[in-house]
DOTORDREN-617907 format. One record per residue: residue in one letter; x, y, z of N, C-alpha, C, O in turn. Coordinates in steps of 0.001 Angstrom, whole numbers, plus 500000, padded with zeros to 6 digits. Example, Ala and Ser with C-alpha at 12.3 -4.5 7.8 and 13.67 -1.06 7.14 Angstrom:
2
A513190494310507800512300495500507800513200496700507800514236496681508465S512850497750507080513670498940507140512900500030507870513409501138508039
// end
This chain:
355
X237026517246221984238051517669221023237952519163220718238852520000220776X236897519294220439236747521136220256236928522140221437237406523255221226X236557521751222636237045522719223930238564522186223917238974522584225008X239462521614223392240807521198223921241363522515222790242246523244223243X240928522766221559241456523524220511241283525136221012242076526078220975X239880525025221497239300526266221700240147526655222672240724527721222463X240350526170223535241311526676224802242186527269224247242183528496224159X243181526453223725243886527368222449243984528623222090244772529532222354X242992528508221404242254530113220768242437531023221570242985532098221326X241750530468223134241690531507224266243260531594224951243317532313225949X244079531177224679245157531589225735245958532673224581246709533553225001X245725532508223270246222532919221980246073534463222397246797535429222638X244520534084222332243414535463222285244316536388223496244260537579223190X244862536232224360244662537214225789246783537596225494247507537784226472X247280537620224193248315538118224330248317539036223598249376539355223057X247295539651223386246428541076222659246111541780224256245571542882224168X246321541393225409245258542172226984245893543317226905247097543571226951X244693544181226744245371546020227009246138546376226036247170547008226259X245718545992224671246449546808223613245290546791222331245678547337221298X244356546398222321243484546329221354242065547271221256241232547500220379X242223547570222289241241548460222716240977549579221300242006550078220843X239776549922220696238046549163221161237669547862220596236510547491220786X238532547054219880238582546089219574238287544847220638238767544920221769X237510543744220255238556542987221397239117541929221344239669541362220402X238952541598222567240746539896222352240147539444221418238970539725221191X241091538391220464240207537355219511241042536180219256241843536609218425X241339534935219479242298534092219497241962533089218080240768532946217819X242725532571217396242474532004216795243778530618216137244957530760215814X242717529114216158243324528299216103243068527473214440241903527226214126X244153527111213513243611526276212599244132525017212990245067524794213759X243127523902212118243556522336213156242763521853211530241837522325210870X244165520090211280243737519769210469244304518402211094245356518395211733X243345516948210811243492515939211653244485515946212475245688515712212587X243221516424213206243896516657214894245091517647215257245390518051216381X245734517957213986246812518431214332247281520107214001247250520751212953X247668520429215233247338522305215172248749522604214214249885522159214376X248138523675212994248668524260211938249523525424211856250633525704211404X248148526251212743248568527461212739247862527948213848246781527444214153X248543529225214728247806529996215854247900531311215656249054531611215354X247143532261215700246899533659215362246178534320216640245765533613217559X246070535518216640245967536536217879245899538255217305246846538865216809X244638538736217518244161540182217767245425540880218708245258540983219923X246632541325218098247674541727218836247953543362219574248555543695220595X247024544345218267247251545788218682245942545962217715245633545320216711X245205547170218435244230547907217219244882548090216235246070548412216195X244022547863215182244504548154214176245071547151213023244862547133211810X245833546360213829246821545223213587245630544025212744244403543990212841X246428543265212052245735542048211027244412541412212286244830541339213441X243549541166212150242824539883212870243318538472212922243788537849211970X243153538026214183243279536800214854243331536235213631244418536334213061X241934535326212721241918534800211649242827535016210650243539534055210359X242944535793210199244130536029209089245421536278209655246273536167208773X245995536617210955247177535847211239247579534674211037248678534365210576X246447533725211472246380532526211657246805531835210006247720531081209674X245528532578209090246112531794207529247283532533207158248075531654206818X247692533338207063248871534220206653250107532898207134250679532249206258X250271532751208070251338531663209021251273530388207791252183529573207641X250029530417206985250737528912205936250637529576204293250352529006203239X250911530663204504250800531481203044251960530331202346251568529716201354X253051530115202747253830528640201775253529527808201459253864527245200416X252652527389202414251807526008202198250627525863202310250098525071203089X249775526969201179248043527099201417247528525468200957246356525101201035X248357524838200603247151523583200230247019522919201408246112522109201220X247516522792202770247470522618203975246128523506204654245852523057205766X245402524448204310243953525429204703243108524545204317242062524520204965X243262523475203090242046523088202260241517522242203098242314521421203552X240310522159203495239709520974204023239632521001205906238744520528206614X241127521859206404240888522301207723239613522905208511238566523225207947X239869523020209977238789523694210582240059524403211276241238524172211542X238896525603211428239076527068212206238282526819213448237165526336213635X239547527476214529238856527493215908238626529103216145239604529688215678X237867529842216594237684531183216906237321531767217815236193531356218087X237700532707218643236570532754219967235436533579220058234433533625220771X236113534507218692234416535434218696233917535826216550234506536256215558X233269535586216717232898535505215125233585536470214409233735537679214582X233972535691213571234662536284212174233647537533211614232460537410211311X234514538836211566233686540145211027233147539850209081233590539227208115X232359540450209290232383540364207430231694542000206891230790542357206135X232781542726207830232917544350207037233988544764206830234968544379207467X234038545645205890235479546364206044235480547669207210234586548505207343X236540547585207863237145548519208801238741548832208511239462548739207518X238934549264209926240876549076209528241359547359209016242421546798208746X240498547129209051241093545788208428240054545083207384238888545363207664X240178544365206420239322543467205684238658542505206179239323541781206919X237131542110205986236353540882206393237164539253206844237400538627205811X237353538932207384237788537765207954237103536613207570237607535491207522X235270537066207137234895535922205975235744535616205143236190534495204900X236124537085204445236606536562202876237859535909202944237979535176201962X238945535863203768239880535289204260239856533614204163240479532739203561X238515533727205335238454531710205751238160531014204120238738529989203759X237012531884203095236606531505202271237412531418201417237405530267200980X238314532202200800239496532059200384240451531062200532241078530593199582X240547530819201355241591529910202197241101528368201704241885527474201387X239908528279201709239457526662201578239168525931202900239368524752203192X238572527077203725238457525982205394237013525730205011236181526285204294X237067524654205794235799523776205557235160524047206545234213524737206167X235126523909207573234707524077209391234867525315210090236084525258210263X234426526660210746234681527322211762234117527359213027233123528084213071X234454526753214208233868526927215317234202527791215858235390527962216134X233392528498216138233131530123217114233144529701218312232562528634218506X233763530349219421233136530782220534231513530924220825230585530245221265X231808532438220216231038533486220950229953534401219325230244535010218295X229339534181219674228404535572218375229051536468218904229324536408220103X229554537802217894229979539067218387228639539737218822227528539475218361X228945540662219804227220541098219687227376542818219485226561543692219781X228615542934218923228763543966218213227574544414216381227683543990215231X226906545092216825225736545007215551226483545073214130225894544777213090X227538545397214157228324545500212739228661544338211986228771544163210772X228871543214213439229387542153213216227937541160213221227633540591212173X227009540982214549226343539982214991225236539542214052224229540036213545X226084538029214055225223537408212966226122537100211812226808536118211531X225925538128211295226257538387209678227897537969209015228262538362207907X228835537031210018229954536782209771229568535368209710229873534727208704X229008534877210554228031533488210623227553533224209761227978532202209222X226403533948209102225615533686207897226371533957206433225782533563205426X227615534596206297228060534775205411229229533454205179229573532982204095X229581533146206214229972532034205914229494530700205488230035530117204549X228338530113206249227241529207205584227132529480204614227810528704203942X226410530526203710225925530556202683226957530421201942226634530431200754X228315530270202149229175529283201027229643528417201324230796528040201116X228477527751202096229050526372202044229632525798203575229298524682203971X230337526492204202231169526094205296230361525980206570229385526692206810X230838525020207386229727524345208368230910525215209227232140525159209265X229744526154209983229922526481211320229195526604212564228326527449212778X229636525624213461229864525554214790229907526718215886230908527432215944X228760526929216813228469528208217707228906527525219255228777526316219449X229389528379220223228747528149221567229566527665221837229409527562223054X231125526887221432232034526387222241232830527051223313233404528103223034X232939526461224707233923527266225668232970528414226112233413529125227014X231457528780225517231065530341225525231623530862226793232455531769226795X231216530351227780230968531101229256233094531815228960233489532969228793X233794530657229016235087531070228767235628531883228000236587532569228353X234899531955226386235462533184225529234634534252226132235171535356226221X233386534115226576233275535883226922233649535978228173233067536930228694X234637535212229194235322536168230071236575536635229565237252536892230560X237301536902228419238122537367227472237949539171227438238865539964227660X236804539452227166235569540111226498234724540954227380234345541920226719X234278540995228571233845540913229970233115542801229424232032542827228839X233658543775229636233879544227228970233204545087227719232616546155227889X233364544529226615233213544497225458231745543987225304230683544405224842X232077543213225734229955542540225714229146543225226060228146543556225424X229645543736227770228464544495228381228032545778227980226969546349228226X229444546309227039228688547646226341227916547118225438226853547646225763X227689546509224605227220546037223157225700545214223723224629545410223149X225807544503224646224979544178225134223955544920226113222796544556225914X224117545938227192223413546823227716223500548191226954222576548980227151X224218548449226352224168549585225669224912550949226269224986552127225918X225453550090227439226265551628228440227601551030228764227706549881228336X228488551415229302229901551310229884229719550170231276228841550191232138X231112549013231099230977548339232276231542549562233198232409550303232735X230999549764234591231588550191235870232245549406236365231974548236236096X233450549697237349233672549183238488233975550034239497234717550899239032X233777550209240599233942550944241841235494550365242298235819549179242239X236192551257242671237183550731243641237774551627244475238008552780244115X238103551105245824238230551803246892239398551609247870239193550939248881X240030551890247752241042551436249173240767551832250176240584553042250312X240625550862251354240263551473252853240878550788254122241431549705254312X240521551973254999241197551322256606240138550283257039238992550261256591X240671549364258020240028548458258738238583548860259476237687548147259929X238708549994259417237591551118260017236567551642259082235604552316259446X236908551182257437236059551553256770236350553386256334235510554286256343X237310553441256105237482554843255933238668555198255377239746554835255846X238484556280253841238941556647252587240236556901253117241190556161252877X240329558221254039241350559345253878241528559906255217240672559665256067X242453560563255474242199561644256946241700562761255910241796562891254689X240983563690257198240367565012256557240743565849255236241578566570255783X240742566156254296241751567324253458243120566343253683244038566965254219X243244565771253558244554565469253376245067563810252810244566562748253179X246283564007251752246177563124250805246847561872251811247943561911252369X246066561014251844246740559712252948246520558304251813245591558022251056X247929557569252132248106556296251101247976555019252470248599554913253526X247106554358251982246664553140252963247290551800253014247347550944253896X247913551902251347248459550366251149249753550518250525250195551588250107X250438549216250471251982549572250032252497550017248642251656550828248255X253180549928247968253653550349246857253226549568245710252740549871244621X253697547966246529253312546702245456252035546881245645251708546498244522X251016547155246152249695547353245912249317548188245171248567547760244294X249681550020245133249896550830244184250118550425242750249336550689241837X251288549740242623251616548997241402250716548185240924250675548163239694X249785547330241617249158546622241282247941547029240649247484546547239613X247336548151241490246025549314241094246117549604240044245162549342239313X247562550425239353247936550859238341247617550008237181246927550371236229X248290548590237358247797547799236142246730546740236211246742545663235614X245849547179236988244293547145237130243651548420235993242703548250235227X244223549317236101243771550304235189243585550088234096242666550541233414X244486549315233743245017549658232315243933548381231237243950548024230059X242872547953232796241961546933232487240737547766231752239669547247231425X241054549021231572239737549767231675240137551026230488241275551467230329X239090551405229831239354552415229041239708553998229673240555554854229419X238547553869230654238452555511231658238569554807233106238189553738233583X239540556343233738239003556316234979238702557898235677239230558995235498X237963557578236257236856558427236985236832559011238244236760558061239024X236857560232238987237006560669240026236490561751239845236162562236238762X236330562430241410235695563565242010236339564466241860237542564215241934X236011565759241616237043566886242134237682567187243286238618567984243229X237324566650244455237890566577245556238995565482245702239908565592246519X238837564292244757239511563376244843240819564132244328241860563863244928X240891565345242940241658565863242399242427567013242761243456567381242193X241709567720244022242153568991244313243014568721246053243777569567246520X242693567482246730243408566376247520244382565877247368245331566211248077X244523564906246405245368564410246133246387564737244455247488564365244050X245532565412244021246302566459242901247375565034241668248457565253241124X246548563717241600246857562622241184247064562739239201246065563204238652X247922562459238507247994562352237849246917561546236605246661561956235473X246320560000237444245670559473237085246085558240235713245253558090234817X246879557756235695247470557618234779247716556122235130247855555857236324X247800554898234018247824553466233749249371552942233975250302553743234065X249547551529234058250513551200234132250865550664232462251975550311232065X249600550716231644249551550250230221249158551267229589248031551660229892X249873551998228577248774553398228084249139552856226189249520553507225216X248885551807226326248714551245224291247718552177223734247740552445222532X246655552797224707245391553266223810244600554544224529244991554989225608X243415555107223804243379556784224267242374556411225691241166556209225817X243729556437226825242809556454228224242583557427228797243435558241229154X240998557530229041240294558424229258240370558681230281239987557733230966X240883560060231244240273560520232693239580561433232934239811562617232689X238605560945233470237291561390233841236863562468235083236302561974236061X237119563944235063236348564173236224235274564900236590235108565986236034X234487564522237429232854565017238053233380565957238672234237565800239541X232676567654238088233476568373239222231714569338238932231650570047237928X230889569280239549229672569557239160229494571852239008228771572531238279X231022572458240573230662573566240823232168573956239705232407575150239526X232793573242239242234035573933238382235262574650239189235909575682239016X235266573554240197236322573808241312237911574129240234238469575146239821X238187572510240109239352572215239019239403573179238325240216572777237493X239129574249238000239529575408236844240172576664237254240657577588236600X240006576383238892240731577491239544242149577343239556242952578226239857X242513575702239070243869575494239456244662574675238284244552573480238010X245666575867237544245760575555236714247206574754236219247771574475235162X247440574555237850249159573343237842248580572445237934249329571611237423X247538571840238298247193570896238303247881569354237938248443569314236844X247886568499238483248718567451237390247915566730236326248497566094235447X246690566805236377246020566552235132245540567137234268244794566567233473X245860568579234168246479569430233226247534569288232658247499569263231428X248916569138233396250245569182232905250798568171232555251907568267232029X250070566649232778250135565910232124249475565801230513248478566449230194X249921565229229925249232565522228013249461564223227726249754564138226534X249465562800228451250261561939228034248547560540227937248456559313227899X247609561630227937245820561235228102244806562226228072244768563149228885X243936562054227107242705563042227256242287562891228973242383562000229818X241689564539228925240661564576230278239523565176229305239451565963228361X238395564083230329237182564739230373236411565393231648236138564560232512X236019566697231921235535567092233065234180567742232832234136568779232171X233101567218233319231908566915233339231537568429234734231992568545235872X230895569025234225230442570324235222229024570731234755228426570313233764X228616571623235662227726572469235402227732573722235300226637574283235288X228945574516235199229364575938235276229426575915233531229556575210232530X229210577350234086228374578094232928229441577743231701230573577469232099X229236577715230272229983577526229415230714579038228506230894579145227293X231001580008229546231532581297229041232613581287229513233626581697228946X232543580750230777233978580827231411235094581016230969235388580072230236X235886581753231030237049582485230545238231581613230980239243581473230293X238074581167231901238735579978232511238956578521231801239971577829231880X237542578177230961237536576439230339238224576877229430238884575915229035X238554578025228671239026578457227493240468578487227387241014578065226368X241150578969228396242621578777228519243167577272228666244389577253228521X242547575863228940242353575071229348243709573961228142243635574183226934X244581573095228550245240572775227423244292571990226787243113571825227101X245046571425225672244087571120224211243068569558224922241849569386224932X244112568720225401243967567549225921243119567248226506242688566103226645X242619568478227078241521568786228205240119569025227717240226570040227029X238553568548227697237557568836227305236514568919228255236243568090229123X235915570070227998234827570189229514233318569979228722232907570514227692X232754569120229501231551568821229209230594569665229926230638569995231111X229813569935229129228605570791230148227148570088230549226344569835229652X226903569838231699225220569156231577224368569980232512224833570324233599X223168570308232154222214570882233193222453570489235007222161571086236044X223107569223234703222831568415235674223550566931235681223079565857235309X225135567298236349225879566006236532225416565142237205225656564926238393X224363564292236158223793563007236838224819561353236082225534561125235106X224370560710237080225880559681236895225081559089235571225860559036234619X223904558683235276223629558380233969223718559282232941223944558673231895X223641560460232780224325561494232054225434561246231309225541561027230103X226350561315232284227808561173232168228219559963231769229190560032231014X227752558628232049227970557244231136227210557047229808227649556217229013X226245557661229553225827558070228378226716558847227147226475558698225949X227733559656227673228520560810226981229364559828226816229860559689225698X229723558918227892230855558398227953230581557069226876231564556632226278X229564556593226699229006555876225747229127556497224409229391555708223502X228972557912224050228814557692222852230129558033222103230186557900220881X231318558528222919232603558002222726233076556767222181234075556734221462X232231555467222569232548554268222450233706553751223393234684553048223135X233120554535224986234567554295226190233389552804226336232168552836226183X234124551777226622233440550351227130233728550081228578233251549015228966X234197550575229217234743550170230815235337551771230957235955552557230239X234668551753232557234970552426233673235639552058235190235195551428236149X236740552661234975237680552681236529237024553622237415237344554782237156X235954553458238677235769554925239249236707554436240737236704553357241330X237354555520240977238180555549242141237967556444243264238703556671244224X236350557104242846235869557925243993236123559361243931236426559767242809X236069560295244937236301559216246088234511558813247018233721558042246473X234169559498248429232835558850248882232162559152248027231904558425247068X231531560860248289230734560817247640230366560244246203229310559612246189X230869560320245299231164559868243598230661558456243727229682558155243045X231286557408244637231516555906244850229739555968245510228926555161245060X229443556685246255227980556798247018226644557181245780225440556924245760X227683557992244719226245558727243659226025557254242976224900556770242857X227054556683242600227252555134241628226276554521242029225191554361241469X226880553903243705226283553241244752224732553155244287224190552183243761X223974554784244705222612555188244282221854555029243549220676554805243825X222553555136241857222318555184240645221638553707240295220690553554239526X222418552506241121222551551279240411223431551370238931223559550324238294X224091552760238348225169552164237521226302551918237538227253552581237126X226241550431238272227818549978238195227392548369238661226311547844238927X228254548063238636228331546648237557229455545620239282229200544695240052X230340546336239110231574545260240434232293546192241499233020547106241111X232183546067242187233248546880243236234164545810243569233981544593243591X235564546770243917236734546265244140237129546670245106237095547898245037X237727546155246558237693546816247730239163546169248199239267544984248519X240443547238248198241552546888248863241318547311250342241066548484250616X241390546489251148241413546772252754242810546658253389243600545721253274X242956547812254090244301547726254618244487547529256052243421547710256640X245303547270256712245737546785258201245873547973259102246577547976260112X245190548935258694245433550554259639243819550666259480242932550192258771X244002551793260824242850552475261378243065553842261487244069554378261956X241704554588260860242009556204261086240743556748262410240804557763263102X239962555964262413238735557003263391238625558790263350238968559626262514X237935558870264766237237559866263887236391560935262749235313560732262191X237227562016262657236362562911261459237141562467260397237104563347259537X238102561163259893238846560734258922237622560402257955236667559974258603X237396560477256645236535560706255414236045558697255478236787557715255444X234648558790255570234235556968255193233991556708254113233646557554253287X234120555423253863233973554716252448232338555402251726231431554993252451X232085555793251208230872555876250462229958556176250992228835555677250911X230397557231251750228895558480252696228907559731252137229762560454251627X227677559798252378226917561558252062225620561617252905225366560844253829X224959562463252546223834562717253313222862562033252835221744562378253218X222929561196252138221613560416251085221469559610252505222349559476253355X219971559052252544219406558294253399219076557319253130218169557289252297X219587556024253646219786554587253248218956553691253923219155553640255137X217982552891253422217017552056254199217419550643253828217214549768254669X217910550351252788218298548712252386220207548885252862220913549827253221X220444547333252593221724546816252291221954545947250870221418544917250462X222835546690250385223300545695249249224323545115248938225456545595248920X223857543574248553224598542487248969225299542377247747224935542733246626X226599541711248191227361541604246540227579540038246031227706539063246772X227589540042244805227727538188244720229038537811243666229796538648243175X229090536467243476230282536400243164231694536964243884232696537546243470X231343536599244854232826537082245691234066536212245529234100534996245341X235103537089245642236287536779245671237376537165246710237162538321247074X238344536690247256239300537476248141240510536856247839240679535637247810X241429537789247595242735537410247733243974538396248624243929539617248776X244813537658249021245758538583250155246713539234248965246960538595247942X247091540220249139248107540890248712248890541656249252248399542608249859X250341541504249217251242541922250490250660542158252206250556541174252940X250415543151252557249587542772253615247747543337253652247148543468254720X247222543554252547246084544242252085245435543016251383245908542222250570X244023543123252032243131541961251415242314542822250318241848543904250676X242093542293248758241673542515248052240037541415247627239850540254247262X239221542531247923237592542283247803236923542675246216236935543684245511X236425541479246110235678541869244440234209541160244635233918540135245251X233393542067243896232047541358244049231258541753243230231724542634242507X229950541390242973229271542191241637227896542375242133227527541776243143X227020543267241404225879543707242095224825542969241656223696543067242137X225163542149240665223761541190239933224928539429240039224465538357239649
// end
């Protein structure tokens, strides 16, 4: 009976996808013998919580809350933020029961929405659906939980294993695939590329969903990008850039730079560096789109989390640029798990994870 409600919760929860950001999904079901009351949903940052959508929907008929249970997929907060505690809500309300999902494992939250509810009284229920509410969340956990940004690698390539022709901007897959990449993006807070990826293909970088502040990211370690100031991720303003270098911080050049634009300086653009910065932003997910080298430093690092591999039905050979080479010297193979494949128009799409 409780995974039939919870499901609920979760299909509730995911009509918030790509607009809640740093928030995340949160679905929520009230049920009183047997019979569902009310349904609520985490819709936009900012916006009411799942839970108090949910009671708000019988504000006519609160004597209908009394005695109910609450379905939830990730624990009710009990701080104030842009919004009020979601304890004081259920408690208010007169629910008797909340079954959670998921503990938030957000430290603001974890725990302490749980225990604040018991201690008046109300029996709540942990662990329903878990594995299911935190793929909602995917995400969201792994920052809160490892303490750094999820990665994902993704790459489009020829049958041959290879990015690009030389210096020159080459598209491998069709449009509906393009389209599709795009709102893959919009799965992710940042995305991430090389300066070569930028001074190549001179890409805008930009989501098919932009509800929230998406971050583009670029590694440009010698401060190439500053020579060129049409750039399209300059002249776009429609998203912060962040560009991560090691050139000197006098430059007369970062200074003319539009507002939108912020250059980071490190001794030393190391890829844990840079997800660290990108951490204390509170960015939770990374799009990196390369191109080799960048996808090869990741590769190295061990920080990244899934690669995503569109393969296309063409061949370039030759001196055409390969998937994720440099001069680093490679003695293992690493294997990916959790695989997946699906066809898309005529491009097979590869997903896999490194743990």
């Amino acid at each position: 009976m409780h995974e039939r409600f919870m499901k609920k919760a979760i299909l509730a929860a995911e009509k918030g996808r790509g607009k809640t950001f740093t928030n995340p999904l949160v679905g929520a079901v009230i049920v009183k013998g047997n019979q569902v009351l009310a349904v609520g949903a985490h819709l936009a940052y900012g916006d009411a919580h799942a839970e108090k959508v949910a009671i708000d929907y019988l504000c006519n008929t609160p004597e209908k809350l009394l005695n109910s249970t609450i379905y939830v997929t990730l624990e009710p907060c009990d701080h104030h933020g842009k919004q009020p505690p979601c304890t004081e809500a259920i408690i208010a309300a007169g629910i008797r029961q909340v079954v959670v999902g998921q503990v938030d494992p957000n430290p603001i939250v974890s725990g302490q929405g749980i225990k604040k509810l018991r201690d008046h009284g109300i029996h709540v229920l942990v662990g329903v659906l878990e594995e299911e509410v935190r793929n909602l969340n995917r995400h969201y956990n792994y920052f809160f939980e490892k303490k750094r940004p999820f990665v994902a690698l993704k790459q489009a390539i020829s049958l041959d294993g290879k990015l690009a022709l030389l210096n020159q901007r080459t598209r491998l897959t069709s449009e509906y695939v393009v389209q599709k990449v795009r709102e893959e993006r919009a799965n992710y807070q940042a995305i991430l590329v090389g300066s070569q990826t930028i001074l190549t293909d001179n890409p805008k970088l930009t989501s098919a969903i932009n509800d929230f502040p998406f971050y583009r990211v670029i590694l440009d370690r010698r401060g190439r990008v500053f020579e060129h100031e049409n750039l399209a991720v300059f002249q776009d303003e429609t998203a912060p850039v962040l560009i991560f270098t090691e050139q000197s911080e006098q430059s007369e050049i970062c200074r003319t730079l539009p507002k939108h634009v912020e250059v980071i300086y490190l001794p030393k653009v190391l890829i844990s560096e840079v997800l660290t910065k990108l951490g204390e932003r509170l960015i939770q997910s990374v799009y990196v789109e390369g191109g080799a080298k960048i996808h090869d430093a990741f590769l190295s690092s061990a920080c990244w989390e899934e690669l995503i591999t569109y393969v296309a039905p063409k061949i370039l050979g030759g001196d055409s640029v390969a998937s994720m080479s440099s001069s680093r010297h490679v003695e293992k193979v690493t294997e990916l798990n959790n695989v997946t494949i699906q066809a898309l128009d005529n491009t097979i799409k590869i997903v896999g994870s490194r743990v």
